[in-house]
Backbone as numpy.savetxt, mean C-alpha at the origin, in Angstrom:
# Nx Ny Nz CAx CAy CAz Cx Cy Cz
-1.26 -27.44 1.02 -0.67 -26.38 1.82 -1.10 -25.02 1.24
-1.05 -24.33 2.10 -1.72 -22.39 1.36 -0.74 -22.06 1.58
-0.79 -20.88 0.47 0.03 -20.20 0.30 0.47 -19.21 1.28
1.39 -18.67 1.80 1.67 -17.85 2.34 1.66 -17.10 1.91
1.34 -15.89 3.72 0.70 -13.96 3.29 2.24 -13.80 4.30
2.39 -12.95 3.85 3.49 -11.46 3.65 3.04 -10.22 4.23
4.06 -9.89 5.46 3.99 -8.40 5.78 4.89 -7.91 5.11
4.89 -6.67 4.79 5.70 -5.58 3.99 5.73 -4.24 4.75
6.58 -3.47 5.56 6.78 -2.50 5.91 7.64 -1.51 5.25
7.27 -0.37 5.11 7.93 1.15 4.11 7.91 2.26 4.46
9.05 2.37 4.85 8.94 3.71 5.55 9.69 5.29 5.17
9.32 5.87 4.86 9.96 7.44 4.49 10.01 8.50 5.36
10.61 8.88 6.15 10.81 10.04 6.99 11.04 11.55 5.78
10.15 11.95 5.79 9.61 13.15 4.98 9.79 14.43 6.11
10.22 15.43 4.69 10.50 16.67 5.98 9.70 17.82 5.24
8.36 17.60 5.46 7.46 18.65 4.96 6.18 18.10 5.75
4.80 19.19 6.27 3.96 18.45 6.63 3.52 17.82 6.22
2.76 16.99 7.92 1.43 15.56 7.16 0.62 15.78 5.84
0.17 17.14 5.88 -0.78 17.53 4.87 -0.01 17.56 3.71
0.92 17.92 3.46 1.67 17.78 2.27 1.75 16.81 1.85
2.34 15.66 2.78 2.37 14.21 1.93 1.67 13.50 1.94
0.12 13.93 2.98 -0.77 13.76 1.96 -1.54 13.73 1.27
-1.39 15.27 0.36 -2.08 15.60 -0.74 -1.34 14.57 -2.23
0.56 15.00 -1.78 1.06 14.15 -2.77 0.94 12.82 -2.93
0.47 11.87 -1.95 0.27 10.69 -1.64 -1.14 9.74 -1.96
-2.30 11.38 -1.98 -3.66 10.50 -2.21 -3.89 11.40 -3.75
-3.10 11.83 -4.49 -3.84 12.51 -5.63 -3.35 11.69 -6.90
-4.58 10.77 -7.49 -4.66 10.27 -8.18 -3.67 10.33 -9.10
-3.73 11.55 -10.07 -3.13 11.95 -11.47 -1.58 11.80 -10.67
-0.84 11.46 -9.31 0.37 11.24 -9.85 0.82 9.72 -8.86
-0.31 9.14 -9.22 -0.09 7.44 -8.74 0.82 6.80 -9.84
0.78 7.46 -11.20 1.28 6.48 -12.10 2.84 6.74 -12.40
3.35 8.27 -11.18 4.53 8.22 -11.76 5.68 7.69 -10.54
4.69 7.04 -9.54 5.27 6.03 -8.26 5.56 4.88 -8.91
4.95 4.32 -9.92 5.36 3.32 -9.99 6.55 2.86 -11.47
7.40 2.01 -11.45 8.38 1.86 -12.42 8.65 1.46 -13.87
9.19 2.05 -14.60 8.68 2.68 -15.75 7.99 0.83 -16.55
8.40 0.22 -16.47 7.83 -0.88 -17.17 6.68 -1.69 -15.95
6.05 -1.26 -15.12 5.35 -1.55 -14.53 4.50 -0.60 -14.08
3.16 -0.11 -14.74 2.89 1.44 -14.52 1.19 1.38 -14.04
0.64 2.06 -13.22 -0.38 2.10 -13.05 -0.82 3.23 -13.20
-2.45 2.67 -14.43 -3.48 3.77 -14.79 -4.76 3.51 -14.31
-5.10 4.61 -13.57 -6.81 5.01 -13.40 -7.04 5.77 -14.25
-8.08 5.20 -15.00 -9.05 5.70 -16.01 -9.81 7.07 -15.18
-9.77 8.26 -16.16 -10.71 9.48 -15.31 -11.44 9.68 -14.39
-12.60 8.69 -14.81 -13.68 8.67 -14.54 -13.24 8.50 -12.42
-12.66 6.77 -13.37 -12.45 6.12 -11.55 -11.31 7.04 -10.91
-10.75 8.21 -11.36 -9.78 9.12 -10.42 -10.81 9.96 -10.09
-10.99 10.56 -10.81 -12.31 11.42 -10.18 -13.05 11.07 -8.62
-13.97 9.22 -8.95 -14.33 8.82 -8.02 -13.30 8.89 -6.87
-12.38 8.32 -6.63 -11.26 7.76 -6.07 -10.68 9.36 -5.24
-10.17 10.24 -5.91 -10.16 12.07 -5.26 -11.25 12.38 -4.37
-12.82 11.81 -5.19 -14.11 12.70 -4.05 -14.17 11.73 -2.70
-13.60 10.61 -3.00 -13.45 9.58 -1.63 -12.31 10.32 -0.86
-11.26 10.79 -1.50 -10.40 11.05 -0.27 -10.82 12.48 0.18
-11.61 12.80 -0.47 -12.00 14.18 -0.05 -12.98 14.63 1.09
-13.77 13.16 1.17 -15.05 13.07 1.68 -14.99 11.74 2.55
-13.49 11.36 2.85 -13.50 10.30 3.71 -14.97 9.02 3.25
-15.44 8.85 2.11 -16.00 8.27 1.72 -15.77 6.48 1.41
-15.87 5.28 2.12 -15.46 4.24 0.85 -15.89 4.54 -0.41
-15.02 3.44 -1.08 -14.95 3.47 -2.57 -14.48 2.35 -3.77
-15.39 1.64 -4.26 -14.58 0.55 -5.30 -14.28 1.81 -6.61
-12.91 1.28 -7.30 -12.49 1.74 -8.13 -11.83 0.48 -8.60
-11.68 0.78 -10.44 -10.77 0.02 -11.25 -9.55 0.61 -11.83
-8.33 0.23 -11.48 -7.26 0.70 -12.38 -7.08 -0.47 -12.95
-6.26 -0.31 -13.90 -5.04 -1.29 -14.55 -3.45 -1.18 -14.17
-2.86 -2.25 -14.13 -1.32 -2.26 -14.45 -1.21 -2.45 -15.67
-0.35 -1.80 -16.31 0.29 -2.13 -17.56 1.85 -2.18 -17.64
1.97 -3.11 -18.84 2.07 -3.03 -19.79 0.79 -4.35 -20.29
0.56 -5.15 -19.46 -0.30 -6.38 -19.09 -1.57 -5.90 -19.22
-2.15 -4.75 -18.73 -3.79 -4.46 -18.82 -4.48 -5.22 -17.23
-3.42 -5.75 -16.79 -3.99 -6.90 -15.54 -5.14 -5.54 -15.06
-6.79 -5.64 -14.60 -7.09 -4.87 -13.60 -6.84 -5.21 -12.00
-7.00 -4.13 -11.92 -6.88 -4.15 -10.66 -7.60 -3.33 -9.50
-8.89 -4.23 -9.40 -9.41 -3.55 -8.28 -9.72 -3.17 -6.87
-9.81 -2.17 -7.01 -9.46 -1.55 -5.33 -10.55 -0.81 -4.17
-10.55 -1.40 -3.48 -11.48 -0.90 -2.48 -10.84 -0.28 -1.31
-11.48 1.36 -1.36 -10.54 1.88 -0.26 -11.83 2.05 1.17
-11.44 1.50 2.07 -12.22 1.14 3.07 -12.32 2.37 4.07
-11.43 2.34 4.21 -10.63 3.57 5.40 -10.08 4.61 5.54
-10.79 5.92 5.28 -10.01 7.16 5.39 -10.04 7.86 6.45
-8.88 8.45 7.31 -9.06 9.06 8.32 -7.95 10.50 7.35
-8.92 11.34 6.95 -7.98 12.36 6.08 -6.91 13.15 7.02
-5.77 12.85 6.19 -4.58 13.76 6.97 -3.65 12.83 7.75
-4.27 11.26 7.67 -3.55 10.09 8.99 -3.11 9.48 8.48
-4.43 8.43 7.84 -4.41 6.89 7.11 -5.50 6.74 5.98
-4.71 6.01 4.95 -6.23 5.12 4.44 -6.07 3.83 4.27
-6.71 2.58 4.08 -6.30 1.82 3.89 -7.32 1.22 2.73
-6.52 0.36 1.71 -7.17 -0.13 0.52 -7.19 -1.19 0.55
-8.05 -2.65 -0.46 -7.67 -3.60 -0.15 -8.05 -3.96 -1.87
-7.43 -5.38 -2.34 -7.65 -5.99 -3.40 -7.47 -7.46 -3.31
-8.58 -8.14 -4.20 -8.77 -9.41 -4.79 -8.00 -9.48 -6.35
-7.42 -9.79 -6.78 -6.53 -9.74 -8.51 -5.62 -11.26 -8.63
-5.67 -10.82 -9.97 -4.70 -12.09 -10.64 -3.34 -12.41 -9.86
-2.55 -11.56 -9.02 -1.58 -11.73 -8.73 -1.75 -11.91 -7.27
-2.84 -11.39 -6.40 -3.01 -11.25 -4.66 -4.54 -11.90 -4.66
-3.95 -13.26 -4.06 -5.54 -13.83 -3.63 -5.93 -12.52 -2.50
-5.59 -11.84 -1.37 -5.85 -11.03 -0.89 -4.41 -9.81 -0.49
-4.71 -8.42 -0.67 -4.16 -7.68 -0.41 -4.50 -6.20 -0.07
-4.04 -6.09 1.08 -4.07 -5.14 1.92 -3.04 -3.89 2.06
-3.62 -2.87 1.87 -2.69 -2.09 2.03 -2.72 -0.40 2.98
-2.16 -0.63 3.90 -2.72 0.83 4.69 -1.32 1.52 4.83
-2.20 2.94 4.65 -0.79 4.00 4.15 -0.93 4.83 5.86
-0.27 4.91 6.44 -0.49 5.86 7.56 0.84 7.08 7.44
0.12 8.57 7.67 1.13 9.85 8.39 1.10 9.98 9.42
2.51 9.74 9.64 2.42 9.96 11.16 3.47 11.53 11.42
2.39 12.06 11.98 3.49 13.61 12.13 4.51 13.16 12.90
5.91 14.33 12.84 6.68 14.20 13.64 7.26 15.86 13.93
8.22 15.75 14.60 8.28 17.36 15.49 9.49 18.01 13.74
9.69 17.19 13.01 10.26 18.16 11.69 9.65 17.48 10.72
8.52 17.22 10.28 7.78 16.89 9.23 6.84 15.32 9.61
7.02 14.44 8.99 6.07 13.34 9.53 7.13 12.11 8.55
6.54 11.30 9.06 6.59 9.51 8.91 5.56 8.95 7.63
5.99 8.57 6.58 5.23 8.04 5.85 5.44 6.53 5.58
4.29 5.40 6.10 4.22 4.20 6.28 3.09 3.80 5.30
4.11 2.38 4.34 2.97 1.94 3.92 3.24 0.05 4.78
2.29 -0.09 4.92 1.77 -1.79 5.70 1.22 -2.19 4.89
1.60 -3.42 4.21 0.61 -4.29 2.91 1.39 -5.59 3.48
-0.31 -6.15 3.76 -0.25 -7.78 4.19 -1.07 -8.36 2.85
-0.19 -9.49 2.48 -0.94 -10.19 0.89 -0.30 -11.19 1.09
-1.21 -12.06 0.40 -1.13 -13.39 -0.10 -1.22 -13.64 -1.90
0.40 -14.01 -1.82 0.11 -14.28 -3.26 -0.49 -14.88 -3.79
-0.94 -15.15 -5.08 -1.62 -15.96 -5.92 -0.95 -17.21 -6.37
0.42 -16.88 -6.88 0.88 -18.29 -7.29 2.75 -17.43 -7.31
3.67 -18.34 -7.49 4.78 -17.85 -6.74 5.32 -17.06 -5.62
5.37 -17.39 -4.83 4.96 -16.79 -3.25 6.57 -15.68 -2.86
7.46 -16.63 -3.74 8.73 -15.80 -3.10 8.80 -14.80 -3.99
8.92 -15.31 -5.25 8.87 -14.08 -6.55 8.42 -13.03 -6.18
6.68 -13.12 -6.50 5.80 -11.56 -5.66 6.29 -11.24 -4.59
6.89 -11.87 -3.92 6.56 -11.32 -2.41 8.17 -10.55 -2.73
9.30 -10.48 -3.39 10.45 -9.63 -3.65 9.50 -8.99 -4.77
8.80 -9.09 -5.73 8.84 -8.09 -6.61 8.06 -6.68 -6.01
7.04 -7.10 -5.01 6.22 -6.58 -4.37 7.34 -5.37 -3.36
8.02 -6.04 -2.84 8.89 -5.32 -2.11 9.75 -4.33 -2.87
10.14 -4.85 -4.33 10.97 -3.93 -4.91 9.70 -2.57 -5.28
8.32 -2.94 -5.86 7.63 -2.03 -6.15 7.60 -0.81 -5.25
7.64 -1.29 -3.61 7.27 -0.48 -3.04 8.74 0.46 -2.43
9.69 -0.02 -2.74 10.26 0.47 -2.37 10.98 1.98 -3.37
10.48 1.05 -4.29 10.36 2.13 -5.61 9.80 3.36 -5.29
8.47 3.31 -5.10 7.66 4.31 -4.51 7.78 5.01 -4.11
8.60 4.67 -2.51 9.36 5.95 -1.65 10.34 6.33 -2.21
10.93 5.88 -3.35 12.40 6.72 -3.60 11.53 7.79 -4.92
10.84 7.55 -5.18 9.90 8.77 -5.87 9.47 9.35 -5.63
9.06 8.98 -4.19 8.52 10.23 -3.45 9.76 10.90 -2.93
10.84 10.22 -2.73 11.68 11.40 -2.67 12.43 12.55 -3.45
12.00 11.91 -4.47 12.57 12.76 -6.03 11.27 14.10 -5.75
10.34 14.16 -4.71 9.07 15.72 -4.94 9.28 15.84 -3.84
9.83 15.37 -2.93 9.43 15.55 -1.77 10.88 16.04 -0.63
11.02 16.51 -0.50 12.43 16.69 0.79 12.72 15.56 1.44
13.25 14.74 1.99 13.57 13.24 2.98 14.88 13.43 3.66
14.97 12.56 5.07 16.01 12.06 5.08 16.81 11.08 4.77
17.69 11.30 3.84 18.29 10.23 2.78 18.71 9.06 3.52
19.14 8.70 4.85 19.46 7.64 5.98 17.92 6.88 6.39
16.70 7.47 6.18 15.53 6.69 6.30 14.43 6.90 5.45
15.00 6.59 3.97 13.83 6.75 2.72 14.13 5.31 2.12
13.00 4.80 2.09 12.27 3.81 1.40 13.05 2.57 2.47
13.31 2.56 3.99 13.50 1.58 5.04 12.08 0.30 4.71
12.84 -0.67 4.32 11.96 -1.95 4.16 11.82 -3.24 4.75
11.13 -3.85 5.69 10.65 -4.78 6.06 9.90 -5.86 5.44
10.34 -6.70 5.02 9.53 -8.09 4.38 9.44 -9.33 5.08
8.18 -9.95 5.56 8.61 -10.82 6.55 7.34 -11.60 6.56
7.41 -13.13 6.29 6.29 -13.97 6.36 5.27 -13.83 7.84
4.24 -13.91 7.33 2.81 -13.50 8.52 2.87 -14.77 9.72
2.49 -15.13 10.67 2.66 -15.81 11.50 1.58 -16.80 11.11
1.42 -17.72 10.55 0.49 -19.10 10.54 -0.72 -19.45 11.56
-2.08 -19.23 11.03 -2.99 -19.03 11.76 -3.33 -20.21 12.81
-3.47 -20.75 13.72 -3.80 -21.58 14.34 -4.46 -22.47 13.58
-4.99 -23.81 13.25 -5.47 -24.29 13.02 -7.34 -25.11 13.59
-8.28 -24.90 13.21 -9.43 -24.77 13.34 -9.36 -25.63 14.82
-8.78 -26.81 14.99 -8.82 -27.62 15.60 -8.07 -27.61 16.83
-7.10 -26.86 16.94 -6.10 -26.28 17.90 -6.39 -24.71 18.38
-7.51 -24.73 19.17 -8.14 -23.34 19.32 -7.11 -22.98 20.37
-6.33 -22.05 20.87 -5.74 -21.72 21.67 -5.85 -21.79 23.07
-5.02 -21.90 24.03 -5.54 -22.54 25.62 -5.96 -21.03 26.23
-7.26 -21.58 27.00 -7.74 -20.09 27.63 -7.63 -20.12 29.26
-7.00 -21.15 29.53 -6.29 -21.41 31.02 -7.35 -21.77 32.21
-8.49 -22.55 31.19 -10.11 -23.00 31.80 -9.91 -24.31 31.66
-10.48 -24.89 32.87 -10.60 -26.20 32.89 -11.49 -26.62 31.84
């Protein structure tokens, strides 16, 4: 049996513009203070550097961080920048046979919508990651609300919910053809 992939929905209603959240959202040097204090992520210079001229230049981009306290790397490929909207990243690692993650701003008529969507498949304990994963991220938005203005009734709103089971090779779906 495979493991099961995981949707994760996160949402922050932010009351400052798109562009604001996201400058605070794609600038490297403060990725590491989103995440919780015994679970911390570092990009090495070099790969922030890279990782900034990508969002700058709507460029893809492989980069390496680490999690620590573990050293686990963790690398990331950001596929998709539409600057000022979305980007979306993806990773292969010790903990996500595959993981996906797309951040979208969505303006709104008093500031904008900040969504993160990460579909993954764990590696090995499926329920574990898939709550610790959820607590990470939910972490996130409540840090972003500690810089950021929010409405406290829709900061860090979370959705966790197993992916729908792909058809099987053999059971191709009916196309209503004889």
């Amino acid at each position: 049996m495979s493991a099961p992939t995981y949707v994760l929905t996160v949402s922050t209603r932010v009351f400052a513009p798109p562009a604001r959240v996201w400058a605070q959202r794609t600038d490297p040097a403060l990725l590491r203070a989103e995440f919780p204090p015994a679970l911390f992520f570092a990009l090495p210079g070099a790969e922030a550097d890279r990782l900034r001229a990508a969002f700058d230049t709507a460029t893809p981009v492989r980069v390496t961080g680490r999690f620590t306290p573990f050293r686990l790397p963790w690398p990331i490929e950001l596929r998709a920048v539409t600057p000022g909207e979305s980007f979306l990243d993806t990773s292969e690692n010790a903990l996500y046979r595959a993981f996906s993650h797309l951040h979208r701003f969505e303006a709104a008529s008093d500031g904008c919508r900040t969504v993160d969507q990460v579909t993954f498949t764990p590696a090995f304990a499926p329920g574990l990651l898939a709550a610790a994963t959820a607590r990470v991220f939910v972490h996130r938005h409540r840090t972003l609300a500690r810089h950021l203005p929010v409405d406290p009734r829709a900061t860090a709103v979370a959705i966790l919910r197993r992916a729908a089971a792909p058809a099987p090779d053999d059971e191709a779906p009916a196309t209503g053809e004889p």
